[in-house]
N, C-alpha and C positions, 0 to 999 in steps of 0.2 A: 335570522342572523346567528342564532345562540346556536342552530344546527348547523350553519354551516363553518362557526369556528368551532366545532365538538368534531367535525369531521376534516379539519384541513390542520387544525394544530395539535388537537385531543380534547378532551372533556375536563382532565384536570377535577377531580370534583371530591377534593377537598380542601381543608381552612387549614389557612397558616403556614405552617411545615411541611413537606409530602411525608410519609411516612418511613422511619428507616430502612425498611425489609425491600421498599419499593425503587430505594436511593441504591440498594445495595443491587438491588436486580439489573438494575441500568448498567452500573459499573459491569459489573460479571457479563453481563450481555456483550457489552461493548469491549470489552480487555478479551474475552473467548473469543468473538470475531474478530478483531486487531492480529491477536495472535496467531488465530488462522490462517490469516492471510500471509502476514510474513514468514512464518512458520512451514506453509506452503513453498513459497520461494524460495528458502534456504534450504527447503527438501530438495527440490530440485535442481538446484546449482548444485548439491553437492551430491546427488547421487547421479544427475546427469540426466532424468526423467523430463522429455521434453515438455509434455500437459504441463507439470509445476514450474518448470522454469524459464516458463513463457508467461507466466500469471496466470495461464486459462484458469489453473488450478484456485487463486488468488481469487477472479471475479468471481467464481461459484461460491467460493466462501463470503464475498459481498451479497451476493442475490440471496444466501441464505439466512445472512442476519438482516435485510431489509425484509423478508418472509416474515421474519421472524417476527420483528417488531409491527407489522401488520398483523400479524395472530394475534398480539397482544390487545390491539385495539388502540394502535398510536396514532397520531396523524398524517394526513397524507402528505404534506410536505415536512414535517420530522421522518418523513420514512426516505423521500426523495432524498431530502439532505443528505441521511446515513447514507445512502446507497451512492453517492458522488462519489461522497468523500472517500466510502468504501472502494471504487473503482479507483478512484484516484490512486490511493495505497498500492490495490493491486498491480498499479500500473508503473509504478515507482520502486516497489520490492525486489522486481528481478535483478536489476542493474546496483542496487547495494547488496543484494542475497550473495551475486555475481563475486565484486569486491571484496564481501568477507569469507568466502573460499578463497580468493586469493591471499588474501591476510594471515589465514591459517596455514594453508599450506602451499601458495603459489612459489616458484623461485625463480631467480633475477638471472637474466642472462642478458648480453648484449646482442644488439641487432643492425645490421645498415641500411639507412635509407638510402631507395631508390628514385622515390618520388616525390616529391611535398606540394599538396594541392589547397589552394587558396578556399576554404567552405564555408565560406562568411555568407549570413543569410542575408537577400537581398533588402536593404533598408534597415538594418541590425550594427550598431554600433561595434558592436562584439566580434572580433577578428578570432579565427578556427581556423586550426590548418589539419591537415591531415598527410601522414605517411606513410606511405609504402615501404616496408621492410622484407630482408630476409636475415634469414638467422644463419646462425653459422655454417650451416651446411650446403649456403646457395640457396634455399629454397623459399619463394616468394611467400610469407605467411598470408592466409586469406582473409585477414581484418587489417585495418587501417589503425594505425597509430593515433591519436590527437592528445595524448599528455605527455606531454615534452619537446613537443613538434611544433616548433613556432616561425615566426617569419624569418629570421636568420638561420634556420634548420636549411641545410644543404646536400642533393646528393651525394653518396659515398658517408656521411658523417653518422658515427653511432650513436644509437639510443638503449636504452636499459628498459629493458620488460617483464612485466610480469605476466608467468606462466605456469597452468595447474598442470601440472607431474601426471596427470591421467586426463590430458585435455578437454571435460568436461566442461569446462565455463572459457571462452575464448581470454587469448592474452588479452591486457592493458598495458601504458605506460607505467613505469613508475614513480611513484609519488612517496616521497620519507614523512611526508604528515597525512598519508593515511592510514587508518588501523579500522578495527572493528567498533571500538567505540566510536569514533567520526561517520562511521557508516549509519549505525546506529542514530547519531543524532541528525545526521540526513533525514531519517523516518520519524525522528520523536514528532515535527509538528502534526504531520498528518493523522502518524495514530491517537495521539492526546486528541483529534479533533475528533475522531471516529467514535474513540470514547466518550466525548460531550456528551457528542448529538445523540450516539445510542442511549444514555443517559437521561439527558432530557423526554426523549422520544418517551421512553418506559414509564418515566415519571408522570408525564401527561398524558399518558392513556389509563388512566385511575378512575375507576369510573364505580360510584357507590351501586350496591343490588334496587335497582326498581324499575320502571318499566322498561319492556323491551325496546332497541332499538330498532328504526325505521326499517322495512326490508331494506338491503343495499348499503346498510351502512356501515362503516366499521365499527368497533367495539364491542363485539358477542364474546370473545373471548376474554377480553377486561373486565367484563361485565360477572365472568363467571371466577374466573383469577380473585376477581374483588368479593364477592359473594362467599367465595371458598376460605379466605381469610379470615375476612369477618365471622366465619361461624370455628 
């Protein structure tokens, strides 16, 4: 039992307090992958790089801090966890990376609906519309509308859009209460969680110098990390 919470949560194997140096590791682990990852996406929304602004870029930076914290000798599911949550991020970052290029530099033009399509998911309280627009020139834009476009939205009737000057990141509706900081806290819960867990994870893979562990099991790097300090 003692091996196999040493290998699903960590070994944790000291008294009391964890050590500060090991509190500090965690954060830095977890804040340098958080970063990445968004950091990632807003690379790519704004220089237009599809790898980044698709996430692909984003989950490599998650599979690299759950690597990571395996090297360390963390637990398996402390590592599972980071890695969800870290995908999750990933998966979440493009579509605000998206919006705060817009924020910065998108600008507002009017557009007319042509179409307005009911996109209410089946069994989903939550009514979605969507519209088909063109912009001033006649020309049918190739993404659909859904912020501003509601059930009284009618063809012929204008809507206001937002659009990057170097069409990089597709238009959106506009919206007067969104900025970069709202976008931002879109992402605050996710990364504060990524940060925990990485956190946690580092803190519980502490593991004092003495016997080796099992072939196959995690902690040879904790083991040597801890050893390294101690001396």
């Amino acid at each position: 039992m003692t091996h196999l919470r040493t290998t699903v949560w960590g070994p944790a194997e000291f008294v009391g307090t964890p050590p500060w140096w090991l509190v500090g590791e965690g954060i830095l682990a977890g804040t340098l992958g958080t970063g990445a990852i968004v950091g990632a996406a807003v690379l790519g929304a704004w220089t237009g790089r599809p790898s980044f602004a698709d996430g692909e870029a984003g989950l490599a930076c998650a599979v690299a801090l759950a690597l990571y914290l395996s090297l360390v000798g963390a637990g398996r599911a402390l590592v599972g966890i980071a890695a969800v949550l870290g995908v999750f991020l990933a998966l979440q970052a493009p579509q605000a990376a998206a919006g705060m290029v817009l924020a910065e530099r998108g600008q507002v033009q009017s557009v007319v609906v042509t179409s307005v399509e009911d996109a209410r998911v089946t069994g989903s309280a939550r009514a979605r519309y969507l519209c088909s627009v063109t912009d001033s020139g006649g020309a049918l834009l190739k993404v659909r509308i859904w912020r501003g476009c509601g059930q009284t939205t009618q063809p012929g009737d204008a809507l206001a859009v937002v659009y990057d000057p170097k069409g990089r990141v597709p238009p959106r509706g506009a919206e007067t209460d969104t900025g970069i900081p709202g976008l931002l806290r879109d992402l605050a819960p996710w990364a504060a969680a990524l940060v925990t867990g990485s956190t946690v994870a580092v803190v519980r893979s502490y593991r004092l110098a003495g016997p080796s562990p099992a072939p196959g099991s995690s902690g040879t790097a904790g083991a040597a990390r801890a050893a390294a300090r101690a001396e």
